[in-house]
C-alpha positions in Angstrom: -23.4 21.3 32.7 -22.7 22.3 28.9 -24.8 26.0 29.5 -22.1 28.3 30.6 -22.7 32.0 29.4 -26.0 34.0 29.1 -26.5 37.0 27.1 -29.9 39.3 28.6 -31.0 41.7 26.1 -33.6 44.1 26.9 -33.9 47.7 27.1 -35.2 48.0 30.4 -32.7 47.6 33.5 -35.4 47.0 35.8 -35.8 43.8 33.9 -32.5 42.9 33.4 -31.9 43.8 37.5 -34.3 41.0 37.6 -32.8 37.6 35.5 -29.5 38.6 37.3 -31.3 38.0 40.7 -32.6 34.9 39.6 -29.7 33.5 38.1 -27.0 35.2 40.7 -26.5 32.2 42.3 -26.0 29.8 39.8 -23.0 28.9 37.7 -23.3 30.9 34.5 -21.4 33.6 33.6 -24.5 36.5 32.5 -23.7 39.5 30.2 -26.6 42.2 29.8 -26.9 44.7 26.7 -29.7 47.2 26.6 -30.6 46.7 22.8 -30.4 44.9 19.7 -27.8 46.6 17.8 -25.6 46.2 21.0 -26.2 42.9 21.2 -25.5 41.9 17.7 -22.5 44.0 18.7 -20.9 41.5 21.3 -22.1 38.3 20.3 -19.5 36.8 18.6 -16.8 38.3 21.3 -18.9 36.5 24.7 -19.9 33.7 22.8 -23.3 33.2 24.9 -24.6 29.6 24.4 -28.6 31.3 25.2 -29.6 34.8 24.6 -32.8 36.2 26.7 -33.7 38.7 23.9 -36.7 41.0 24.2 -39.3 41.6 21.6 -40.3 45.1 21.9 -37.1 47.2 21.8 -36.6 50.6 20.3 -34.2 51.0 17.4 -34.6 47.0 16.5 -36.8 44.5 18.0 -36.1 41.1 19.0 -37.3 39.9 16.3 -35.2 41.5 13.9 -31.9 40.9 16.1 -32.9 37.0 16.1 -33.2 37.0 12.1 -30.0 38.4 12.3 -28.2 36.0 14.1 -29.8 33.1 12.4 -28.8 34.6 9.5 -25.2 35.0 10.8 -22.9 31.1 10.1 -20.7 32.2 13.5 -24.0 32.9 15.9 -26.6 30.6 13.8 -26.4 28.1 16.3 -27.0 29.8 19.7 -30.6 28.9 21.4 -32.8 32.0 21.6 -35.1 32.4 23.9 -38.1 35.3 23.4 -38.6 37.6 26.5 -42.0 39.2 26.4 -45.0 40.9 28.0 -47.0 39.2 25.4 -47.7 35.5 24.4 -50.1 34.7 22.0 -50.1 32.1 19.4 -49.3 34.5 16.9 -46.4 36.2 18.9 -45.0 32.7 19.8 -45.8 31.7 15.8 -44.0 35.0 14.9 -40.8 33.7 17.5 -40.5 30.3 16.4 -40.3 31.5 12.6 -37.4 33.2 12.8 -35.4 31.0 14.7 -36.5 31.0 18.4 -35.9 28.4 20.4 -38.1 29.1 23.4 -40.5 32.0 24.8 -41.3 33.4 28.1 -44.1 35.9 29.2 -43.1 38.3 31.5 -43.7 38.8 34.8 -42.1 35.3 35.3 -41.0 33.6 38.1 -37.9 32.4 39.8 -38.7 29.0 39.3 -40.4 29.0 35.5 -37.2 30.8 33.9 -34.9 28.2 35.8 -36.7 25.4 34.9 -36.3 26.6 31.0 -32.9 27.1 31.6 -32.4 23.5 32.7 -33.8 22.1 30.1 -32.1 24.5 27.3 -29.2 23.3 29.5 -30.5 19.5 28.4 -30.6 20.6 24.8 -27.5 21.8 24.5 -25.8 18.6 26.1 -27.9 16.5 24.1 -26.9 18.5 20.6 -23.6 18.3 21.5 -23.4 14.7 21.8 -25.2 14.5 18.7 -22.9 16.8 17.2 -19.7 14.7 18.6 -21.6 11.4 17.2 -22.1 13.0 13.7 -18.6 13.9 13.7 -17.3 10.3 14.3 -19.5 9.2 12.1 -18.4 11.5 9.4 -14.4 10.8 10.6 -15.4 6.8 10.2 -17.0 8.0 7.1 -13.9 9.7 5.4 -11.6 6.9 7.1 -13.0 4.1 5.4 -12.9 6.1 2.3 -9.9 7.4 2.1 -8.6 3.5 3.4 -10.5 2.1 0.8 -8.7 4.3 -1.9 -5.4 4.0 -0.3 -6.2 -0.5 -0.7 -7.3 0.8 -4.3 -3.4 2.3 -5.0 -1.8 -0.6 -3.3 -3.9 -3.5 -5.0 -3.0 -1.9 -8.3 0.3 -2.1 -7.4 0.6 -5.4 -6.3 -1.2 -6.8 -9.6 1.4 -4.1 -11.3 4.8 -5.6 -10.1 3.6 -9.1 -10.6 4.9 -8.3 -14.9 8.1 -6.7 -13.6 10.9 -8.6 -14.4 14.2 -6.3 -13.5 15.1 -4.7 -10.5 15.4 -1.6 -11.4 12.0 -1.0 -12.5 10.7 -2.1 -9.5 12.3 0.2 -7.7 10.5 2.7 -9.9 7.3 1.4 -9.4 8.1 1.6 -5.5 8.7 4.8 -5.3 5.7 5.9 -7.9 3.3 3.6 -5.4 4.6 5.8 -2.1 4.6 8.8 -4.0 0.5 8.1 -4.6 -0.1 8.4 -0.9 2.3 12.0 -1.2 5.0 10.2 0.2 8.7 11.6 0.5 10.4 8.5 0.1 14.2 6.8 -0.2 14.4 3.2 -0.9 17.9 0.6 -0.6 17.6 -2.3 -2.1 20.9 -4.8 -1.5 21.5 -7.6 -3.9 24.5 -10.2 -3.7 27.6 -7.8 -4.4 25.6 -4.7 -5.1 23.0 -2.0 -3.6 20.7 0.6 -5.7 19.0 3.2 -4.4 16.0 5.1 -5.4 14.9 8.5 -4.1 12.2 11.0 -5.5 14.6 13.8 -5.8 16.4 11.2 -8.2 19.4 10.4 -5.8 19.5 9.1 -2.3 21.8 11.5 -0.1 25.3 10.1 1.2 23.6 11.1 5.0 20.4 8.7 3.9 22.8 6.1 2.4 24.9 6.3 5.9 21.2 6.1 7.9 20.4 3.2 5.3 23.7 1.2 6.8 23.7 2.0 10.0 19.7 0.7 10.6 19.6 -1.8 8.5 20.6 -4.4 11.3 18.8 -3.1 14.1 14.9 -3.8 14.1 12.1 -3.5 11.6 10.7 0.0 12.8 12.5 3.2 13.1 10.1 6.2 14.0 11.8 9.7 14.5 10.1 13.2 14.7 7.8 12.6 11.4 9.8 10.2 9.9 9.9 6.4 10.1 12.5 3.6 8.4 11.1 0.1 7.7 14.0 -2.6 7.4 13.4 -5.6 5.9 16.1 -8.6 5.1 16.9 -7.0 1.4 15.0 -3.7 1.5 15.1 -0.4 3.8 12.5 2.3 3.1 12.4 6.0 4.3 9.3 7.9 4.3 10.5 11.9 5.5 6.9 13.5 6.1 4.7 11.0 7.7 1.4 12.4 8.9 2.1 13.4 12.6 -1.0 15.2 12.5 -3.5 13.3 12.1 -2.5 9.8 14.5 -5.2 7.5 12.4 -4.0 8.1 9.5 -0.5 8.3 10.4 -1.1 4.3 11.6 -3.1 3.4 8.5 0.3 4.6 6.5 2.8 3.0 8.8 1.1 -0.7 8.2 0.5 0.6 4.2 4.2 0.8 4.3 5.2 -2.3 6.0 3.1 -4.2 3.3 4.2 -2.9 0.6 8.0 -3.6 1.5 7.5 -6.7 2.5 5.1 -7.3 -1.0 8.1 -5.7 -2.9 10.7 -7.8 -1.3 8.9 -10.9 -2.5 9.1 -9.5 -5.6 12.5 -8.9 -5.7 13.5 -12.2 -4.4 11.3 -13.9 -7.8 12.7 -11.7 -10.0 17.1 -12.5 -8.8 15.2 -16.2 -8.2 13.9 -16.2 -12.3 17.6 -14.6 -13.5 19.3 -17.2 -11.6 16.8 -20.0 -13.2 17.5 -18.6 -16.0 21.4 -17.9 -15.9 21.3 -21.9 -15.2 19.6 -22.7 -18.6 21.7 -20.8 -20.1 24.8 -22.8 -18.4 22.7 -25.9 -19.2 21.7 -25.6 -22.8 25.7 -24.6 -23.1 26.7 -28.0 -21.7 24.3 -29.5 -23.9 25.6 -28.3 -26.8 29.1 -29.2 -26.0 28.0 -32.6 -24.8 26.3 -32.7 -28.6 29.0 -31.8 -30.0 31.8 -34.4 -28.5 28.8 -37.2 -29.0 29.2 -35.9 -32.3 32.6 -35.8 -33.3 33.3 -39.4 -31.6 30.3 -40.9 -33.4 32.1 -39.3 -36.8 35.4 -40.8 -35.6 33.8 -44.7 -34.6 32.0 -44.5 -38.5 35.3 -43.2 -39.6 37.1 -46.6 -37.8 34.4 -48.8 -39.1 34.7 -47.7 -42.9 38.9 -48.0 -42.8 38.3 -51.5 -41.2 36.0 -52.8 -43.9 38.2 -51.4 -46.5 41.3 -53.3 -44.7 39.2 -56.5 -44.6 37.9 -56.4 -48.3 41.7 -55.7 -49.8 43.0 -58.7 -47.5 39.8 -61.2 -48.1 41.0 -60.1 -51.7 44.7 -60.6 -51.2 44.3 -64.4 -50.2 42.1 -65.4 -52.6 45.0 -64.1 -54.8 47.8 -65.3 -53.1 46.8 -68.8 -51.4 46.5 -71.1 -54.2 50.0 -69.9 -55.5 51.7 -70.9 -51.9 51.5 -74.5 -52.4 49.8 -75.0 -48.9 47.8 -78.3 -48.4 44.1 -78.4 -47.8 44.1 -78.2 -44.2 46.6 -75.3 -43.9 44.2 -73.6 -46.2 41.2 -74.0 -44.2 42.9 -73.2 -41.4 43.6 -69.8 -42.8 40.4 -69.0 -44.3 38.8 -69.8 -40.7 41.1 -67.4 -39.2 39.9 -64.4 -41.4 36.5 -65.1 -40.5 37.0 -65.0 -37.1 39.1 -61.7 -37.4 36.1 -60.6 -39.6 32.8 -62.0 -37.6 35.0 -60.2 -34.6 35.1 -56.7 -36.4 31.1 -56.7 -37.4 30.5 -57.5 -33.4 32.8 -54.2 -32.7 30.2 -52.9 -35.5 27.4 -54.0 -33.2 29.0 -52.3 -30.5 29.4 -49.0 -32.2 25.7 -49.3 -33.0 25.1 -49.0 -29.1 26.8 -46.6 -28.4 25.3 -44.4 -30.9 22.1 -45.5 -29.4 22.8 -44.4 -25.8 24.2 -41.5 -26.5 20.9 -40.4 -28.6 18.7 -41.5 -25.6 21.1 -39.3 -23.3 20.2 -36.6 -26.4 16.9 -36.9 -26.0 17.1 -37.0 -22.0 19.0 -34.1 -21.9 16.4 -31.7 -24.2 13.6 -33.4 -22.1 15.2 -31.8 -19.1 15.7 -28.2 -20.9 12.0 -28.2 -21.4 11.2 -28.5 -17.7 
């Protein structure tokens, strides 16, 4: 039963003598003033759920005392019920516009003021389900709210980190993304041969760094008092004043959290990913330029061969045709010797030919290799 205390006003004890007759045996708890002032006196102390306030008191009438309390934000919401010797519409009219809930005409019976009880009784359990609805409606309400601008933060974020392109910015970015949601936070990040930390008091303390190494290893969730550590393969994050207060939004942050580490960590993991990529082209387009450079440098020497070989052909085609026809040598000895230096030459233009590949291939390996930089 949600009725639990009554308040009787009325300046005659005869009548009061009579509602605590009536409701003697049943399970309220019934405090009884003898006039308005006095009852605007202990209201707020007994906290009556229904007052039983009569009209025509001396000093202030009921009428006055109910303005009062509607007019009060503490006692506004207690059910008043009009006690009177009178009940015409114009009484009743005069009750209800100030706030009454109910009216009874005295003399009334056992049964009549019970059976308004009851259903004030009703009333009240059926406003205070209302009220309990309206106020999960309203915590939805805010919930989905304040979720929605909590995905707002995070989604800016994630499009935010996406242009980052160095480690230690991100870190930065981390911590100004926690710090959104008023988040105390400490962040490790361990890269191959090295570890940073981030903390919004500027530097992690050594007890934090020790925490960071000792948890790393063991689990994904840490939660202790109101603080929790997330470990992830390359990240650990500390968050020192989760909301213990308030348990849905203290599980709204925890999975907030555990996204955005594991969103960062991707992050992290394409940024050493694109300076590794990149460190390679660099080691590539060096190899390429030192491969360019020998292909150079033995092309330059093969041209280099060629030339002196001409030159040493030319002065000995000129040498016999100087020298033969003064060494008294038949015909045949003659021919024989011409045929020989043709040979030697015909056999220095294939090595020409040769030469002529090889500066080929090495310019379609050139041209492979620059394809391959471009990729």
């Amino acid at each position: 039963m949600a009725l639990k205390r009554i308040l009787a006003v009325d300046d005659e004890p005869f009548n009061l003598e009579i509602i605590e007759e009536i409701l003697e045996d049943l399970d309220f708890e019934l405090k009884m003033v003898n006039s308005g002032p006095e009852c605007l006196e202990v209201v707020e102390e007994f906290d009556p759920q229904v007052i039983l306030l009569d009209v025509s008191m001396p000093q202030m009438s009921g009428y006055d005392v109910c303005r009062k309390l509607k007019e009060n934000p503490i006692t506004q919401k207690i059910i008043v019920m009009f006690v009177s010797a009178r009940g015409t519409v114009e009484e009743r009219m005069e009750g209800y516009s100030v706030g009454a809930e109910d009216y009874i005409v005295k003399p009334f019976s056992h049964e009549e003021l019970r059976l308004k009880l009851q259903h004030l009784n009703q009333v009240l359990i059926e406003k205070e389900s209302l009220e309990q609805q309206v106020e999960d409606a309203t915590s939805t309400a805010f919930n989905a709210m304040a979720n929605s601008s909590e995905m707002g933060q995070i989604v800016n974020y994630i499009e935010h980190i996406g242009s980052i392109d160095n480690e230690q910015d991100l870190g930065k970015a981390f911590l100004n993304c926690l710090g959104a949601f008023d988040l105390q936070s400490n962040v490790e990040f361990r890269l191959d041969g090295e570890v940073l930390h981030f903390s919004v008091s500027g530097v992690c303390s050594p007890i934090v760094i020790e925490l960071f190494e000792m948890l790393k290893s063991k689990g994904r969730l840490h939660e202790f008092s109101n603080r929790i550590l997330v470990n992830y393969e390359m990240i650990s994050l500390l968050i020192l004043n989760m909301p213990g207060q308030d348990p849905d939004k203290h599980g709204r942050i925890r999975d907030h959290i555990c996204f955005l580490v594991s969103v960062t960590e991707q992050q992290l993991k394409a940024i050493l990913t694109k300076k590794e990529l990149l460190q390679q082209q660099q080691q590539l387009n060096d190899a390429v330029g030192k491969v360019h450079s020998k292909f150079t440098g033995l092309i330059e020497l093969l041209n280099e061969n060629r030339i002196n070989n001409e030159a040493i052909f030319k002065q000995l085609q000129e040498d016999l045709e100087r020298r033969i026809p003064t060494m008294g040598l038949d015909e045949d000895q003659e021919v024989f010797i011409y045929q020989k230096v043709d040979e030697t030459i015909q056999n220095s233009v294939a090595r020409e030919e040769s030469v002529k590949g090889v500066k080929a291939a090495f310019k379609e390996i050139e041209n492979d290799l620059s394809q391959l930089l471009k990729q």
